[in-house]
Backbone as a printed PyTorch tensor [residue, N CA C, xyz], in Angstrom:
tensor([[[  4.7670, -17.1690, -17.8200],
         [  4.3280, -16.4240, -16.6450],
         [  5.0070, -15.0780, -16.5530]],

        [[  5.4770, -14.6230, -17.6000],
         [  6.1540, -12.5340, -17.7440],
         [  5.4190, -12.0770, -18.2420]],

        [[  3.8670, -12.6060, -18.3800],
         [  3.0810, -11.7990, -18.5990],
         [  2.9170, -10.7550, -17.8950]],

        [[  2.4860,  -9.8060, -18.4580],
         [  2.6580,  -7.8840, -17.2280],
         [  1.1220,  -7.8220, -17.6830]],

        [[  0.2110,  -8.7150, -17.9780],
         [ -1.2710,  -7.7010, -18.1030],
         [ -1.7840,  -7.9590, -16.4970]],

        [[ -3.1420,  -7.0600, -16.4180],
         [ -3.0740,  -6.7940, -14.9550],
         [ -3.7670,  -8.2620, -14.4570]],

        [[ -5.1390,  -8.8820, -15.3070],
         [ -5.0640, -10.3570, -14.8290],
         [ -3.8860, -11.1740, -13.9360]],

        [[ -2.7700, -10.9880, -14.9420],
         [ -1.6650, -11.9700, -14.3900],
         [ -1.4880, -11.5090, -12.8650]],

        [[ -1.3350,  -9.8620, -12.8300],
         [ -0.4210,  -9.0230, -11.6980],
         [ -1.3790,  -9.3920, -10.6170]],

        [[ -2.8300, -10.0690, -10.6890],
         [ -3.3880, -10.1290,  -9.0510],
         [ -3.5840, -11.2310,  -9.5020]],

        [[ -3.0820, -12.5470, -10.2020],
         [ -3.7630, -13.4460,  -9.8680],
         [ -3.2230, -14.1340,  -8.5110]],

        [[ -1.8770, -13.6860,  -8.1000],
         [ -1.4360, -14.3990,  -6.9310],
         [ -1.2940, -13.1720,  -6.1470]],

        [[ -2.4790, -13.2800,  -4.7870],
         [ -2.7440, -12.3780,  -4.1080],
         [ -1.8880, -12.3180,  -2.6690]],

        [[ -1.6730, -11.2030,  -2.1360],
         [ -1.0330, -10.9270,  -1.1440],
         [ -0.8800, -12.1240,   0.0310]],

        [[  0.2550, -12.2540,   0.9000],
         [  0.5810, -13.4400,   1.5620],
         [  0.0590, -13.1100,   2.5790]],

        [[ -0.0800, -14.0740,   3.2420],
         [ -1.1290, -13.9240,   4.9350],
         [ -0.6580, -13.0270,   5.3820]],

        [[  1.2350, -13.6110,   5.6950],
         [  2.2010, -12.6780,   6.0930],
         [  1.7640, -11.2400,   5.9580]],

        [[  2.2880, -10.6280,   5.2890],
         [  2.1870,  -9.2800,   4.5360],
         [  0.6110,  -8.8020,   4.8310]],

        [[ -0.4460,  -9.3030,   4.9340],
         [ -1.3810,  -8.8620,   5.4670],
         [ -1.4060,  -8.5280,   6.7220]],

        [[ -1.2580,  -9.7860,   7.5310],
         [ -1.1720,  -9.7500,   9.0520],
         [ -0.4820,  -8.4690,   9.1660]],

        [[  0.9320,  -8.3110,   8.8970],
         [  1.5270,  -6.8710,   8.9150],
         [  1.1210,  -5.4270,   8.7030]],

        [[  0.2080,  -5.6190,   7.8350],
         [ -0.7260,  -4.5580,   7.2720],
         [ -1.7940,  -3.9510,   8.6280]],

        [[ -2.1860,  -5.3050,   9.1080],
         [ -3.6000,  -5.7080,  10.0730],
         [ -2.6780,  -5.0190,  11.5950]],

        [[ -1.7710,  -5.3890,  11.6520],
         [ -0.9570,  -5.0540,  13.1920],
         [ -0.8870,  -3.8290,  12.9650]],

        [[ -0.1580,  -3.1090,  11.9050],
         [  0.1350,  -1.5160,  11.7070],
         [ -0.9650,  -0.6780,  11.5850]],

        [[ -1.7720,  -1.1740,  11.3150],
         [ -2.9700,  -0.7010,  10.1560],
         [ -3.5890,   0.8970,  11.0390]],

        [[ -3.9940,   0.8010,  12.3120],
         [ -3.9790,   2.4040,  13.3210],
         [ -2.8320,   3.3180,  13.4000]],

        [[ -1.5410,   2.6890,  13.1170],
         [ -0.5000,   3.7020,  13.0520],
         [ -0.5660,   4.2850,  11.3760]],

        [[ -0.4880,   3.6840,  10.7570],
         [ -0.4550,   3.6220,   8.9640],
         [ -1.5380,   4.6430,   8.8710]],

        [[ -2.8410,   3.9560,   9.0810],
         [ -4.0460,   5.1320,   9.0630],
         [ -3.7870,   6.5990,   9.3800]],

        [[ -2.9970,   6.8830,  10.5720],
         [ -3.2030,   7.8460,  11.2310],
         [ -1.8790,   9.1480,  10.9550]],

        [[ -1.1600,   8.0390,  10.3290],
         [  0.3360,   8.5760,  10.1230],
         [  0.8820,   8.7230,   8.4310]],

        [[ -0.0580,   8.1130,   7.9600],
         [  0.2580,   7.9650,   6.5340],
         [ -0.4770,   9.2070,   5.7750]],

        [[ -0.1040,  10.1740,   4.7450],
         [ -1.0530,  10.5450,   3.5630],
         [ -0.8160,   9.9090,   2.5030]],

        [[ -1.8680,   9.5880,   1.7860],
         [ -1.1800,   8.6690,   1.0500],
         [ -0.8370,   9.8400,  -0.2890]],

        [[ -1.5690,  10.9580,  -0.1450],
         [ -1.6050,  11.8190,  -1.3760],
         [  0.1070,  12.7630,  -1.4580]],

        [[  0.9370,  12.3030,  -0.5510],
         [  1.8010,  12.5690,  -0.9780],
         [  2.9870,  11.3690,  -1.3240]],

        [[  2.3900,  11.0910,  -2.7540],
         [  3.3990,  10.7540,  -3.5840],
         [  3.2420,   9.1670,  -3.6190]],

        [[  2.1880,   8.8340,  -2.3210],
         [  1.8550,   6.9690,  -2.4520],
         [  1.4050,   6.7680,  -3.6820]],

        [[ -0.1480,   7.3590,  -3.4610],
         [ -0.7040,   6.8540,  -4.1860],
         [ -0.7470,   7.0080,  -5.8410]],

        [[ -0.1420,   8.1240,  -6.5140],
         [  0.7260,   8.0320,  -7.8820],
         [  1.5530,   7.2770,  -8.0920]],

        [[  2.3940,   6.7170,  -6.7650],
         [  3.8430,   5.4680,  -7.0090],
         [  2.7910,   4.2570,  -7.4270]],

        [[  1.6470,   3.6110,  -6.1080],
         [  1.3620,   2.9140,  -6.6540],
         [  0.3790,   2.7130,  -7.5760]],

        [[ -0.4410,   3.6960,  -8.2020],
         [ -0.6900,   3.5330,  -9.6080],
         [  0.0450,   3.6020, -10.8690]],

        [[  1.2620,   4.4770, -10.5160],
         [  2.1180,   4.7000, -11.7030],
         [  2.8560,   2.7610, -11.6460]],

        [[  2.6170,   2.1350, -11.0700],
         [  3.1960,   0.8150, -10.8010],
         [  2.3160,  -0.6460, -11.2730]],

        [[  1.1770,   0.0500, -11.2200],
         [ -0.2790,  -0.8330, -11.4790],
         [ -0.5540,  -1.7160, -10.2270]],

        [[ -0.4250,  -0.9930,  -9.6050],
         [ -0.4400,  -2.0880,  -8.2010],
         [ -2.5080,  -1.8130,  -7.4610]],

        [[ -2.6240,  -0.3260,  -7.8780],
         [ -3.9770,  -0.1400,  -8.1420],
         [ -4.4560,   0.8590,  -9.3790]],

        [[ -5.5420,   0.4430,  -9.4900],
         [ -6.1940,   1.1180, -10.7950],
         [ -6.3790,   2.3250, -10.5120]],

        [[ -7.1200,   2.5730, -12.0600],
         [ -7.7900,   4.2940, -12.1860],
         [ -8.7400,   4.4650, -11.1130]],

        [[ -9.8920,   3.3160, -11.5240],
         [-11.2700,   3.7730, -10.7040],
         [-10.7790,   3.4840,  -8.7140]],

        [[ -9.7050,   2.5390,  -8.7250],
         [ -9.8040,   2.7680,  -7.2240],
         [ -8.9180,   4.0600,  -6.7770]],

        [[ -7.9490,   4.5100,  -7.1410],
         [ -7.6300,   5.8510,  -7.0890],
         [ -8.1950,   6.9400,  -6.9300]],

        [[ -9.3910,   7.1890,  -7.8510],
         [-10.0790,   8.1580,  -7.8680],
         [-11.2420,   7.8140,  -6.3370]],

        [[-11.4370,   6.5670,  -6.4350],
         [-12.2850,   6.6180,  -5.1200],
         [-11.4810,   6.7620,  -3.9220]],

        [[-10.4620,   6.1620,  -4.0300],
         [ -9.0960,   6.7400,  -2.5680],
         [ -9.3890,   8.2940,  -2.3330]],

        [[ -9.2120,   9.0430,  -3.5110],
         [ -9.2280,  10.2260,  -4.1250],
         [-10.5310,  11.0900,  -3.5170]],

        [[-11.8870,  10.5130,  -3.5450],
         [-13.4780,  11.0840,  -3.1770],
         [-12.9180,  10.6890,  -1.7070]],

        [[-12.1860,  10.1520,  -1.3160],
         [-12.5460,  10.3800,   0.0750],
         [-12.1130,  12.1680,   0.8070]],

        [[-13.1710,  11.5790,   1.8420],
         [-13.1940,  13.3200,   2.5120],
         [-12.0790,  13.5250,   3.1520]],

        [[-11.4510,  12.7200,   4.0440],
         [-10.0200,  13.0660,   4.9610],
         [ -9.1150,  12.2790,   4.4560]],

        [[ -7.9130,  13.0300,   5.2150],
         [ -6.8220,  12.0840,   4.7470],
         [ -6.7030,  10.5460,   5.4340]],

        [[ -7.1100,  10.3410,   6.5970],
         [ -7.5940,   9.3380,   6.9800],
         [ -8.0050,   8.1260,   6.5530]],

        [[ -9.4290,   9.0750,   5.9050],
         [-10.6040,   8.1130,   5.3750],
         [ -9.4130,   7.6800,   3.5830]],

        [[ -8.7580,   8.2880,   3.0600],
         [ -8.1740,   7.8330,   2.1900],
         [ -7.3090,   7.0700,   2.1780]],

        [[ -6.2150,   6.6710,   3.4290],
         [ -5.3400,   5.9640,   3.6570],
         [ -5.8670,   4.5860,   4.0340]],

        [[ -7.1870,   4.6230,   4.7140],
         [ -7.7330,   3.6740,   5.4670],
         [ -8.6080,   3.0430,   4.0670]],

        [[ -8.8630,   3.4840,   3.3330],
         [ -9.5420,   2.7160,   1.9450],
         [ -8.1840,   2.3050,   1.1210]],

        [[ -7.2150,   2.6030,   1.1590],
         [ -5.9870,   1.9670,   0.4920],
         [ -5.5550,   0.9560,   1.4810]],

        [[ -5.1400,   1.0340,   2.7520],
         [ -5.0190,  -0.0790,   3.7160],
         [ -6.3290,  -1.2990,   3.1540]],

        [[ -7.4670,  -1.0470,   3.0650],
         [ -8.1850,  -1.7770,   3.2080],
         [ -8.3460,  -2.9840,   1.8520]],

        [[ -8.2670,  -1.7240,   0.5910],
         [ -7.6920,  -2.4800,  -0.5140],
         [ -6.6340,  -3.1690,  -0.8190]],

        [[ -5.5180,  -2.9730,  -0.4450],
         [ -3.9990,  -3.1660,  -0.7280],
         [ -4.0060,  -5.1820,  -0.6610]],

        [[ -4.2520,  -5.9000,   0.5740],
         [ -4.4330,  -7.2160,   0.8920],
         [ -5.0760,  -7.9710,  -0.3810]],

        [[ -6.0790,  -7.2680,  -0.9260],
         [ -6.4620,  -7.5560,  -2.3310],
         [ -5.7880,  -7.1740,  -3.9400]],

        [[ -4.5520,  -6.6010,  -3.7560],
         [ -3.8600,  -6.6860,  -4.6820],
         [ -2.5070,  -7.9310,  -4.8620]],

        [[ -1.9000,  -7.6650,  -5.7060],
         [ -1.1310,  -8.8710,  -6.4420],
         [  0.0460,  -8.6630,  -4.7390]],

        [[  0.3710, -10.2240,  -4.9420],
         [  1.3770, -10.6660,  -4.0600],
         [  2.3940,  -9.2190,  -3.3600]],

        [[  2.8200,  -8.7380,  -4.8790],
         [  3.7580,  -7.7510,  -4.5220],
         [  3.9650,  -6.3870,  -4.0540]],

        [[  2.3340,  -5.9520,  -3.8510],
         [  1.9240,  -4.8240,  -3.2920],
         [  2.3720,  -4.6000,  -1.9900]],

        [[  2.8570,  -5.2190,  -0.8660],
         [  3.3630,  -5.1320,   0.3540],
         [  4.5600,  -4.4450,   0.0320]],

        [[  5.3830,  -4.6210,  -0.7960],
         [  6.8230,  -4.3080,  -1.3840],
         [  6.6560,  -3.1330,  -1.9940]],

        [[  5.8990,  -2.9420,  -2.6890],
         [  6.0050,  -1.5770,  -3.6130],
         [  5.7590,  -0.6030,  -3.1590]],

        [[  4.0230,  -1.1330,  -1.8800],
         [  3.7490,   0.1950,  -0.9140],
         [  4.8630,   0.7720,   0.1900]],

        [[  6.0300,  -0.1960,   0.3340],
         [  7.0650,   0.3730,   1.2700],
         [  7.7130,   0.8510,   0.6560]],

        [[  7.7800,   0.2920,  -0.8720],
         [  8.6580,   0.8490,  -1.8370],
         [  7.7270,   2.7180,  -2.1630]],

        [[  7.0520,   3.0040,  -2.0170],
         [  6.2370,   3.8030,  -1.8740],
         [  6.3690,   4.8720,  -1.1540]],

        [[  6.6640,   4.3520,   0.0770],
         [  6.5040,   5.2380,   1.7320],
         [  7.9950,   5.7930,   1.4830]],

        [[  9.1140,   4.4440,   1.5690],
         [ 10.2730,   5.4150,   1.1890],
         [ 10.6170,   6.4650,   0.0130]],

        [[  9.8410,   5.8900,  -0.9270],
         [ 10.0370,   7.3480,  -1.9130],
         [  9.2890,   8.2980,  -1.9660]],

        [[  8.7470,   8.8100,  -0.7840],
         [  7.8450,   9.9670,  -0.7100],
         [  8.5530,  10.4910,  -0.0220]],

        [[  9.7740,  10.2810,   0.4260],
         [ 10.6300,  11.4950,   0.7950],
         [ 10.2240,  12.4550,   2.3280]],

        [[  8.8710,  11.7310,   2.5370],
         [  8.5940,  12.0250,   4.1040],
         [  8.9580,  10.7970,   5.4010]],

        [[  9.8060,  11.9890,   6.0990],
         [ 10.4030,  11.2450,   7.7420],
         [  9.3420,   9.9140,   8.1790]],

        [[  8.1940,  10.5320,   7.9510],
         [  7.3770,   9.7020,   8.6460],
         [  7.1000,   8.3000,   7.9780]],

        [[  6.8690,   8.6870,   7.0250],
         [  6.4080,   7.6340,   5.7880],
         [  7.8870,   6.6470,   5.6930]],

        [[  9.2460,   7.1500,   6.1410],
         [ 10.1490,   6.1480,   5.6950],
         [ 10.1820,   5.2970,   6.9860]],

        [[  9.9940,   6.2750,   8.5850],
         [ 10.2170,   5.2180,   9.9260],
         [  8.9700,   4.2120,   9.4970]],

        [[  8.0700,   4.5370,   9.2250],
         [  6.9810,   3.1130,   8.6740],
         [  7.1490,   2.1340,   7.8430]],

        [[  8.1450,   2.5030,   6.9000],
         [  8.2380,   1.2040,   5.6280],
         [  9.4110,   0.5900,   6.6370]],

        [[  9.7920,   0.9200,   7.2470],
         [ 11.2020,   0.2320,   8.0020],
         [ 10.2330,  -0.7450,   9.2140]],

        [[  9.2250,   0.4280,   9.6350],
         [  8.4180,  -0.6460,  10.7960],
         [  8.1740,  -2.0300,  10.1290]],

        [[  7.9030,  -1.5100,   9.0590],
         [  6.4290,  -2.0810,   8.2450],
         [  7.8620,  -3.9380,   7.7460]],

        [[  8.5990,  -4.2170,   7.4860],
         [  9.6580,  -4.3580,   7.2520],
         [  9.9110,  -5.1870,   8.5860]],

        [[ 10.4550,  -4.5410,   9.5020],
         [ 10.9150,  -5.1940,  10.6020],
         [  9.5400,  -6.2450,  11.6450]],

        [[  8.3660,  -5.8000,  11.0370],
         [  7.3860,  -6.5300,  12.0210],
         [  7.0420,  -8.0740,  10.6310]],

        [[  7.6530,  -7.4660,   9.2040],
         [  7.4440,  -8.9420,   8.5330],
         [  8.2590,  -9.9430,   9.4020]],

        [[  9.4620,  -8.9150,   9.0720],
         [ 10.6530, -10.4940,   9.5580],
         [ 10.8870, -10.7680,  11.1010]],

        [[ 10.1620,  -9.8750,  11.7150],
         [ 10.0840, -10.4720,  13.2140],
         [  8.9000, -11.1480,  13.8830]],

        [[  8.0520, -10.6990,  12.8540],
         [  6.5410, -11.2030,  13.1780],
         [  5.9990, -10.6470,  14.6820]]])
C-alpha cells in the first residue's frame, strides 16, 4: 500500500469529518480564498488535483467561481486533501489564507 500512483492516492476518499468542515466554511473559503495565489500549484504540484481539473479551476471567470469549483472538488479527492489544502493556505504566505487553515483546523477538532 506505498504505492504513489494516482489510483492508489483517491482510492480512500476524504472523511465525513473533513468534509463537513469544508461544508461549514465553505461561504467564508469561497469568498476569502484565491486560490490562484499559490493554492492551486501547491495542490497540483502535490497530485492532490490533476491537469484537466486545474485548467478548468483555471476557465473559471472570477476568483470566486474558481475557489468555489475547488471547494466543490476537493471532498472528492484522496483522504489527505483536507491536510495539504491547509497545508496550502499556509504556504501562500497570505494573512488571510493562514487565519483560515487555522479556522479550518480548529472547527475539525472542535466540530
Amino acid at each position: 500500500a506505498t504505492a504513489q500512483s494516482s489510483s492508489t492516492l483517491t482510492a480512500v476518499p476524504m472523511s465525513d469529518l473533513h468534509r463537513s468542515v469544508l461544508l461549514q466554511c465553505y461561504v467564508e473559503l469561497k469568498s476569502s480564498v484565491n486560490v490562484e495565489d499559490h493554492v492551486l500549484d501547491y495542490l497540483y504540484s502535490k497530485s492532490v488535483i490533476s491537469k484537466p481539473l486545474r485548467d478548468r479551476i483555471r476557465d473559471c471567470a472570477t476568483p470566486e467561481s474558481r475557489t468555489g469549483l475547488l471547494l466543490d472538488e476537493l471532498p472528492s479527492c484522496r483522504a489527505s486533501a483536507f491536510r495539504e489544502f491547509i497545508e496550502a493556505l499556509n504556504a501562500s504566505k497570505v494573512t488571510a489564507h493562514q487565519k483560515l487553515a487555522k479556522k479550518l483546523l480548529e472547527v475539525a477538532e472542535n466540530g
